[in-house]
Backbone bond lengths (Angstrom), bond angles and torsions (degrees), N, CA, C in turn:
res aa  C-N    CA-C-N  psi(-1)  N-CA   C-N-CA  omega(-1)  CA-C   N-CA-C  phi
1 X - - - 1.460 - - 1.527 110.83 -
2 X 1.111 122.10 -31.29 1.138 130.43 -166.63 2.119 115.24 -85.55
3 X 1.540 79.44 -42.69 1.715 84.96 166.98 1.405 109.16 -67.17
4 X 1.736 125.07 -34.08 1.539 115.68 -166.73 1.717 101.48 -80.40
5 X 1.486 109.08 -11.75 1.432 102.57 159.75 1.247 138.45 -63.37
6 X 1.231 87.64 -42.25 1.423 82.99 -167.89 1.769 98.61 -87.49
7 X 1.227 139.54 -19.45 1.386 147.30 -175.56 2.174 74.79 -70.58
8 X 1.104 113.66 -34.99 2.092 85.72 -164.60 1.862 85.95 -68.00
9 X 1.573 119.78 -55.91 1.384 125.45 -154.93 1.483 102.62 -45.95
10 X 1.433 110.18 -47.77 1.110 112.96 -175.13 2.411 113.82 -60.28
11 X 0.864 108.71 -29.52 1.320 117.50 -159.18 1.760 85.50 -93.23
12 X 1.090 126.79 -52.78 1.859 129.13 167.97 1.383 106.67 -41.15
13 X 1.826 116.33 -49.52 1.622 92.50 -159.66 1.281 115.78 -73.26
14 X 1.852 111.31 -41.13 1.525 126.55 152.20 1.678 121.06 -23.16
15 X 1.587 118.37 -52.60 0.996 105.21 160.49 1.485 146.62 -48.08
16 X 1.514 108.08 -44.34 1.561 123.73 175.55 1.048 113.47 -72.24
17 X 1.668 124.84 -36.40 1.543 120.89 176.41 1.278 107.05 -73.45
18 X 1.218 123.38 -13.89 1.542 116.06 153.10 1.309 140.23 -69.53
19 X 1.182 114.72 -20.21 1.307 133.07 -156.60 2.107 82.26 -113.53
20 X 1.157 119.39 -54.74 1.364 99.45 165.40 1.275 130.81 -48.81
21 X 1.435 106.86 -35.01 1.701 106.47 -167.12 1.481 93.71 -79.87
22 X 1.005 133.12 -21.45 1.536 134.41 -154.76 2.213 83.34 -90.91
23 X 1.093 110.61 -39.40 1.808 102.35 178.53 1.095 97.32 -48.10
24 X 1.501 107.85 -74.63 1.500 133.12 -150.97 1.682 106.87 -37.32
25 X 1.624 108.19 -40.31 1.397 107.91 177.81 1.434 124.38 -91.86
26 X 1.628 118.84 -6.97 1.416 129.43 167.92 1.849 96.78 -65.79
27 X 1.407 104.51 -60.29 1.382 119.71 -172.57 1.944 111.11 -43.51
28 X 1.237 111.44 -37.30 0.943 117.06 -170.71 1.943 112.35 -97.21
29 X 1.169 90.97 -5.94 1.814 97.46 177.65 1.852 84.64 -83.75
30 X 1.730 110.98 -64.28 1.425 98.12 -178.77 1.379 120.81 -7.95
31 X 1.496 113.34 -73.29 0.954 122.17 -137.14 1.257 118.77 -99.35
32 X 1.558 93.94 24.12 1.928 108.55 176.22 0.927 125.73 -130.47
33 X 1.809 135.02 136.48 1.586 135.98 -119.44 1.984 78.62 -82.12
34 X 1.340 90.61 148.25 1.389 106.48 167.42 1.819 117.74 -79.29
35 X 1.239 122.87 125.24 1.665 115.06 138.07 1.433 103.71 41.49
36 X 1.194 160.89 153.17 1.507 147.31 119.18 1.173 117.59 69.80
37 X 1.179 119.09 -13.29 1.558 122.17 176.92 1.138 113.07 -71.72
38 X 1.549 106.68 163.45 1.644 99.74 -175.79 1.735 108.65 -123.31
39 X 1.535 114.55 102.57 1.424 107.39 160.77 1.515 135.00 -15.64
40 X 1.747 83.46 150.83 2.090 82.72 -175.94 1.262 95.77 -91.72
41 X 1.201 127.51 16.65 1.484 118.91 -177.61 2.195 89.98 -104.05
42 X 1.330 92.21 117.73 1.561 89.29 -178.12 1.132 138.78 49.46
43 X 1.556 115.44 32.44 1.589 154.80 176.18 1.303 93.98 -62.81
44 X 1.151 149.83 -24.70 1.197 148.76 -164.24 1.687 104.80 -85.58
45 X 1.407 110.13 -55.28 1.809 137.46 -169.46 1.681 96.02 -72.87
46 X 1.152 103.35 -35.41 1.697 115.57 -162.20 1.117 98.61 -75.28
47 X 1.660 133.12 -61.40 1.803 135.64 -176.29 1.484 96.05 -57.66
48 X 1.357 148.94 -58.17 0.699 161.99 -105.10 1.290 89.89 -106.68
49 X 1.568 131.13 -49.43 1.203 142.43 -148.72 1.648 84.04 -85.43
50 X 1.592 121.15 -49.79 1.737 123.55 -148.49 1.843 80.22 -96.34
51 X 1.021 161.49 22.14 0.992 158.07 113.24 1.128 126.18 -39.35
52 X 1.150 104.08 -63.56 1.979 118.30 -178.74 1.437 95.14 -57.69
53 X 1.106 138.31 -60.01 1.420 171.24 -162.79 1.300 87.86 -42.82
54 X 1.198 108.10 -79.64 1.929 120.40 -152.46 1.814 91.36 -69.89
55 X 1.526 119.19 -43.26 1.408 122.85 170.48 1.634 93.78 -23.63
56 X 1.206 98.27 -98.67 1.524 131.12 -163.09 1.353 117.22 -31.97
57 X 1.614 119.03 -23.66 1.360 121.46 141.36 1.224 158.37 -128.95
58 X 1.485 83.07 35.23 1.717 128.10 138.81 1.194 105.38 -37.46
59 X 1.391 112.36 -85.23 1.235 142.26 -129.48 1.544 106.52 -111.67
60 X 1.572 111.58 2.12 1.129 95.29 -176.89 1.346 150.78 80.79
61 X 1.550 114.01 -18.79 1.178 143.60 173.12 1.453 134.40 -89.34
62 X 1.556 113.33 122.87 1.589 116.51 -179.83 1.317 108.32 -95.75
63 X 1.357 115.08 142.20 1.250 137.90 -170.72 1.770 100.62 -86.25
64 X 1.370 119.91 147.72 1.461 132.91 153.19 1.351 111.84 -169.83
65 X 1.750 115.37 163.01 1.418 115.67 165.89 1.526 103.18 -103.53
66 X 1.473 91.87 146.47 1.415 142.01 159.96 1.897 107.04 -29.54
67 X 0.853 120.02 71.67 2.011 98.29 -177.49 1.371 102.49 -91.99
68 X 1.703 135.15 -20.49 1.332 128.50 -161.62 1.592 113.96 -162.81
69 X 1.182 125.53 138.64 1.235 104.64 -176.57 1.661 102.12 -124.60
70 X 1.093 135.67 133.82 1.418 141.55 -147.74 1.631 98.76 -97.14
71 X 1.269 129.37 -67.10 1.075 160.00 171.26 1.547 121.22 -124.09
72 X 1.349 94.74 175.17 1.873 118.98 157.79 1.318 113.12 -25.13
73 X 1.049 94.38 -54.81 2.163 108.22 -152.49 1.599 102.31 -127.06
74 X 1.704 108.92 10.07 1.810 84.03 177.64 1.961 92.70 -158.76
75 X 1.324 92.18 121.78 2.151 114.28 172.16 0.578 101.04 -101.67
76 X 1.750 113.67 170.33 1.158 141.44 175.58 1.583 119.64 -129.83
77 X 1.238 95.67 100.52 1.439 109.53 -157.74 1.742 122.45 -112.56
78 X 1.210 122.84 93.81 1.266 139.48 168.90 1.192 118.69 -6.27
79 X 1.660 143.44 47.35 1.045 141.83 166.47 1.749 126.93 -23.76
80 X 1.325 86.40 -74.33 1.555 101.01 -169.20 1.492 103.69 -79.07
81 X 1.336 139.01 11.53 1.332 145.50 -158.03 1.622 125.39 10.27
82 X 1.631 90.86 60.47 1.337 109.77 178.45 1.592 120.65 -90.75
83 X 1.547 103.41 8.10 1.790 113.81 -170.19 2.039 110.55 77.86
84 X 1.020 102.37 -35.29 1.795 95.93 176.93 1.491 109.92 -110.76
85 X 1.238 129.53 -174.72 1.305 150.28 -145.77 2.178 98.86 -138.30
86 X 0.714 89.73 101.88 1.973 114.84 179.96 1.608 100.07 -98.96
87 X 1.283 109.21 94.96 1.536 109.85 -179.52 1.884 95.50 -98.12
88 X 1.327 108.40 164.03 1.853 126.91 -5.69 1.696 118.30 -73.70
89 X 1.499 113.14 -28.43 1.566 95.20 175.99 1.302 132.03 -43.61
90 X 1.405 107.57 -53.59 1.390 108.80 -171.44 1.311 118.81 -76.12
91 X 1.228 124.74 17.14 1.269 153.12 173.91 1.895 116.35 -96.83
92 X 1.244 119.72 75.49 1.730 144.92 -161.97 1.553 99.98 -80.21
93 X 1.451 106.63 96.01 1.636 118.57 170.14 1.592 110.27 -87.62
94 X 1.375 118.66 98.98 1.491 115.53 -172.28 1.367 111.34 -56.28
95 X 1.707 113.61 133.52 1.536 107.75 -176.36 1.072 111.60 -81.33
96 X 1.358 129.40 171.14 1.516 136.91 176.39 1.623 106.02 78.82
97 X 0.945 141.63 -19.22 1.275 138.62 -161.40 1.525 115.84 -123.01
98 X 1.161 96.14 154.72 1.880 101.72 175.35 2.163 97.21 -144.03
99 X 1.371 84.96 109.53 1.632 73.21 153.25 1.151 115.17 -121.05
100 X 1.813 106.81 -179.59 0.994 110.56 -177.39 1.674 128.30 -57.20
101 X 1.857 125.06 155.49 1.263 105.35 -165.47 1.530 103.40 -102.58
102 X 1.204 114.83 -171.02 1.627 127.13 -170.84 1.161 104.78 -121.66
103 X 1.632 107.41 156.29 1.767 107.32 -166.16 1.583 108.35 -61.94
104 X 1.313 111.01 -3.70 1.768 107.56 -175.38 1.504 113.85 -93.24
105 X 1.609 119.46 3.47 1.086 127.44 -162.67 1.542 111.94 -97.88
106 X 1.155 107.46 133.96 1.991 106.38 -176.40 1.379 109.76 -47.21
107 X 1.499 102.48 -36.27 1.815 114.03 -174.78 1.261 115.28 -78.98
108 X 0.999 116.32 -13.99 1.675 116.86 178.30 1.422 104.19 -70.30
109 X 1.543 120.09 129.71 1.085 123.71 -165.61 1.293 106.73 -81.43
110 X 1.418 142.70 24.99 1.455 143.33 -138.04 1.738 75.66 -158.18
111 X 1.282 128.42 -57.47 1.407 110.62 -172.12 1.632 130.48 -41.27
112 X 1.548 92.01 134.53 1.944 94.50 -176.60 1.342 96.05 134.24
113 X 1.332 103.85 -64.55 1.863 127.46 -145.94 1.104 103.89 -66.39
114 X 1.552 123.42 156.81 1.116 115.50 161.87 1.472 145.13 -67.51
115 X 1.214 121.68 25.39 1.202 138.02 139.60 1.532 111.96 -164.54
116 X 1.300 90.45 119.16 1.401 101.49 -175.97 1.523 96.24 -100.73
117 X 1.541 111.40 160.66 1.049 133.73 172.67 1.800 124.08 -127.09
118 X 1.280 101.90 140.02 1.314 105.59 160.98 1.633 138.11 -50.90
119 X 1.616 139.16 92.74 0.921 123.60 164.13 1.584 132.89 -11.58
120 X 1.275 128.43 132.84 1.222 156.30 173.89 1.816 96.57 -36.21
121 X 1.550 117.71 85.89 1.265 117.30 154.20 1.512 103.10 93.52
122 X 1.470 110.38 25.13 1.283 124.12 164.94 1.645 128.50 -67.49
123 X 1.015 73.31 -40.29 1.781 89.51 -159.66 2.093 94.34 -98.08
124 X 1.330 117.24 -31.66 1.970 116.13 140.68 1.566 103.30 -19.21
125 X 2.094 96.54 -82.66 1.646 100.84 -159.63 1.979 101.18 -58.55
126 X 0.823 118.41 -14.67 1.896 119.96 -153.70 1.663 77.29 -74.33
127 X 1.392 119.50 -62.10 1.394 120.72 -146.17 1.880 100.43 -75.88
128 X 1.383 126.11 -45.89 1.167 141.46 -162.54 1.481 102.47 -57.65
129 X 1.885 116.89 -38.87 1.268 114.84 168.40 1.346 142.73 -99.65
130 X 1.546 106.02 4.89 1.449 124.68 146.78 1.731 118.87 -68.82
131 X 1.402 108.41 -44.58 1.239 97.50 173.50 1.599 128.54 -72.56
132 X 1.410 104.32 -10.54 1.799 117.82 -179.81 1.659 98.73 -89.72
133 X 1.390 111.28 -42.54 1.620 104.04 -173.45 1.752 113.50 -112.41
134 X 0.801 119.31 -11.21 1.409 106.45 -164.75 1.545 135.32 -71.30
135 X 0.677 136.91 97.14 1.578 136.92 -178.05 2.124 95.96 114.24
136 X 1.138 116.07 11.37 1.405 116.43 -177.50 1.125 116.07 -114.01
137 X 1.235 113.75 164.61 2.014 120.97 163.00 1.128 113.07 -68.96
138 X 1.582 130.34 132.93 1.291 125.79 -179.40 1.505 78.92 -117.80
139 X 1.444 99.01 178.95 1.190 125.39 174.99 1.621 105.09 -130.01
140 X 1.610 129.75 119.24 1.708 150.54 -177.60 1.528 105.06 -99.00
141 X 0.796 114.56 108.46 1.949 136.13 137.82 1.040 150.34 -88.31
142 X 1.584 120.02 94.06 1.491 129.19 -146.58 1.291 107.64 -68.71
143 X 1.353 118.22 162.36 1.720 119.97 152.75 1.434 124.56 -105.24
144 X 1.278 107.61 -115.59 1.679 98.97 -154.86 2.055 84.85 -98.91
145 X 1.415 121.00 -42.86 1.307 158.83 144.54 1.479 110.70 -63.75
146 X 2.002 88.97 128.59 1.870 90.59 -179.08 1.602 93.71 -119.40
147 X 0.891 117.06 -21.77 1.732 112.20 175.61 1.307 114.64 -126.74
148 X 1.455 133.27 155.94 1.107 150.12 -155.30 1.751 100.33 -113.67
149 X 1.126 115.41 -169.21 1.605 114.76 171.65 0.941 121.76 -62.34
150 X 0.999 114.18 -49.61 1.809 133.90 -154.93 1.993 93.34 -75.89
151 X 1.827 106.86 -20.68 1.580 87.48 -161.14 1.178 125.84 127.06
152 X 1.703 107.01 -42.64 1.326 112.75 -153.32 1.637 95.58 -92.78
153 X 1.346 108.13 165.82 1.831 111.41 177.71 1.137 116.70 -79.44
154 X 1.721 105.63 147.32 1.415 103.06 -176.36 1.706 92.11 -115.44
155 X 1.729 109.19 133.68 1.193 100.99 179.41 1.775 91.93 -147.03
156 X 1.879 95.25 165.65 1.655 98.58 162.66 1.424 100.86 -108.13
157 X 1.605 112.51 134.14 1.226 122.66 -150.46 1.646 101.60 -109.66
158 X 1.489 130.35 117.26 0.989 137.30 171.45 1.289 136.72 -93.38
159 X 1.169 143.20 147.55 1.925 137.98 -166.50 1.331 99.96 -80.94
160 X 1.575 90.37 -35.03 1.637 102.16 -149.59 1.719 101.57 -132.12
161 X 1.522 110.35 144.03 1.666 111.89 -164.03 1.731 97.51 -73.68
162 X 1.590 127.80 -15.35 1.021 108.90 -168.28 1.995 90.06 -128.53
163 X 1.371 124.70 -8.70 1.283 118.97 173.07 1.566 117.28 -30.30
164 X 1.771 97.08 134.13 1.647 107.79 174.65 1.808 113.59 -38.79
165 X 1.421 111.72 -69.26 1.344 155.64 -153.55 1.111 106.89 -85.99
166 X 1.323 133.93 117.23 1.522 141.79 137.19 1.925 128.08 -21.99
167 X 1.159 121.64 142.47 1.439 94.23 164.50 1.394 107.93 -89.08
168 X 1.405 112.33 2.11 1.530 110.13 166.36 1.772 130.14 -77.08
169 X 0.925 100.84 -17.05 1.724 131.96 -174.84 1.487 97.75 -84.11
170 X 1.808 114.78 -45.29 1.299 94.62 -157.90 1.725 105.09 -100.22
171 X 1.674 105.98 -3.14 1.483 104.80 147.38 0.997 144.17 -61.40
172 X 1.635 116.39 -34.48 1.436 124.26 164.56 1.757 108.79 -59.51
173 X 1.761 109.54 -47.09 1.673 99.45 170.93 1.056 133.76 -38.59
174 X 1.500 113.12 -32.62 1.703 119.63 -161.30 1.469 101.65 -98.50
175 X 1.637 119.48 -0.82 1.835 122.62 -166.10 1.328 106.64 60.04
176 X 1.790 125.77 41.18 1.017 110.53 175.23 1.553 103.27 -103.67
177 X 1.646 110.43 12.28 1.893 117.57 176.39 1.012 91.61 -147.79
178 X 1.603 105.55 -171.58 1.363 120.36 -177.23 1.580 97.55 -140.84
179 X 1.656 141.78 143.33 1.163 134.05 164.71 1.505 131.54 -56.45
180 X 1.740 99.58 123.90 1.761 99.07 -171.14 1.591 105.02 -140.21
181 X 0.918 98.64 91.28 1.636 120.11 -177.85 1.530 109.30 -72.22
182 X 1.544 133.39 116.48 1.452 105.77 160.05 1.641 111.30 -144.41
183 X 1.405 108.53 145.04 1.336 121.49 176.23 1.620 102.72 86.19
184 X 1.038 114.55 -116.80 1.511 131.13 -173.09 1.395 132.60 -113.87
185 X 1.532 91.43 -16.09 1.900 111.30 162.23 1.740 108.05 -68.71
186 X 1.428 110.57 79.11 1.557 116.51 169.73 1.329 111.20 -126.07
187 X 0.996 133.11 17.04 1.833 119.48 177.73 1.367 131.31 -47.46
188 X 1.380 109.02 -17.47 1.585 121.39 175.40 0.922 116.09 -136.09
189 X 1.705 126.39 21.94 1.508 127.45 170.63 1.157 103.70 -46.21
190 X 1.680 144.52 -56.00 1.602 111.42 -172.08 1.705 126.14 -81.97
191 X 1.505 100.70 -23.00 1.741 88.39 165.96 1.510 109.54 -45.17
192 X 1.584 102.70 -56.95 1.734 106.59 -166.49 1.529 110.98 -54.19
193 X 1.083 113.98 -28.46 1.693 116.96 -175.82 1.451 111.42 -66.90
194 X 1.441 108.21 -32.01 1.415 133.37 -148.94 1.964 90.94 -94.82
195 X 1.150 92.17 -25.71 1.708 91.85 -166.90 1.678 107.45 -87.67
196 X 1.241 108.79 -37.38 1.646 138.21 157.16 1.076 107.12 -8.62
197 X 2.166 96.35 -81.85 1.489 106.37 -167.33 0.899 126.40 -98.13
198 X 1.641 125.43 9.48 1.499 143.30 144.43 1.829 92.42 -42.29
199 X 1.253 121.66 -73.86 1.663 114.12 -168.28 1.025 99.91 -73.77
200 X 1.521 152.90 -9.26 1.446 134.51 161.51 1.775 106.85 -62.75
201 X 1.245 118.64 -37.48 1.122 127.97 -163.31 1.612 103.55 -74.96
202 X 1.569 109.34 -58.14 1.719 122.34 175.20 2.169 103.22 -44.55
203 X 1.654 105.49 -47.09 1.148 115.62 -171.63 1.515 106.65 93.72
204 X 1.724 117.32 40.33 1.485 106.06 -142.16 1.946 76.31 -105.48
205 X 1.487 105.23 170.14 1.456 115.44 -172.95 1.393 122.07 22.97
206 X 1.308 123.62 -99.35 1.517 127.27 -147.47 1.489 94.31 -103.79
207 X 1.583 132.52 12.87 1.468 136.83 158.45 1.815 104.42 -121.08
208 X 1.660 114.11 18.79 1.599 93.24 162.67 1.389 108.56 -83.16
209 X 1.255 110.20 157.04 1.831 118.56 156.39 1.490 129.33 -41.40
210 X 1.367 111.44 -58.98 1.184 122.70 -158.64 1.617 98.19 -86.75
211 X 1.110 160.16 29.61 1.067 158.88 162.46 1.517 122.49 -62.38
């Protein structure tokens, strides 16, 4: 009787130290960050970071800064975030739009000559989109087409990763472009149309009278 005792005591204590060790490691799965979860150590930086993140392909949109703005309708925007501008990619031809060109431009009908001049409200759109993009993060939205001939990117250029409005849209508002749709890059041909003749209507820049 005494041996089958102690053979049960013995087979009980084995049991419970099992049944403890088996807590000890439930207890300790608890209490460790899950998969995808985000630590309390910089939980703040961390949502913040998978926010932007999940935004951005939401929405479709690539992020870069602003280092230069060429014209009206074309930046220079830090792709590869190497600090400089590597043309023609990194060189951002806003789609839908045409503004006016600058005396440095092949298209400027004044270029060559001995004095060339700036198109009518050129150097308006030049300044209006340095001060919206320059030295900042934009946010790029491709179309159907990501490069143009020349190379350079064709994007719709945003302030903001989740903003309504283009800064291309809100150039055509102010008449600082005119609408230029080509090939298969149309996703916002009627906002842009719509934004057009809003400034034909105001008479704002390159549709006032008195010019």
């Amino acid at each position: 009787m005494k041996r089958l005792g102690l053979k049960f005591n013995e087979k009980a204590v084995g049991l419970i130290l099992i049944i403890l060790g088996l807590a000890w490691l439930w207890r300790g799965w608890l209490a460790s960050p899950r998969s995808g979860a985000i630590q309390d150590v910089g939980a703040e930086t961390g949502q913040k970071a998978i926010s932007q993140k999940t935004i951005l392909m939401e929405t479709g949109r690539t992020s870069c800064k602003v280092l230069t703005v060429f014209d009206g309708d074309t930046l220079g925007c830090d792709l590869n975030q190497d600090g400089r501008i590597q043309k023609p990619q990194e060189q951002v031809r806003l789609l839908g739009i045409d503004s006016p060109e600058m005396r440095y431009s092949r298209k400027n009908p004044t270029y060559g000559s001995q004095h060339p001049t700036d198109e009518p409200f050129a150097k308006e759109a030049s300044q209006w989109l340095t001060e919206a993009a320059q030295g900042k993060t934009v946010y790029l939205e491709w179309d159907q087409r990501r490069l143009d001939k020349y190379q350079r990117t064709l994007a719709y250029v945003f302030a903001e990763s989740t903003a309504p409005q283009s800064l291309n849209a809100q150039l055509l508002a102010k008449g600082y472009a005119t609408v230029l749709f080509l090939g298969k890059n149309r996703r916002y041909e009627p906002e842009f149309k719509a934004a057009e003749q809003q400034a034909r209507s105001k008479q704002q820049g390159l549709w006032a009278t008195d010019f």
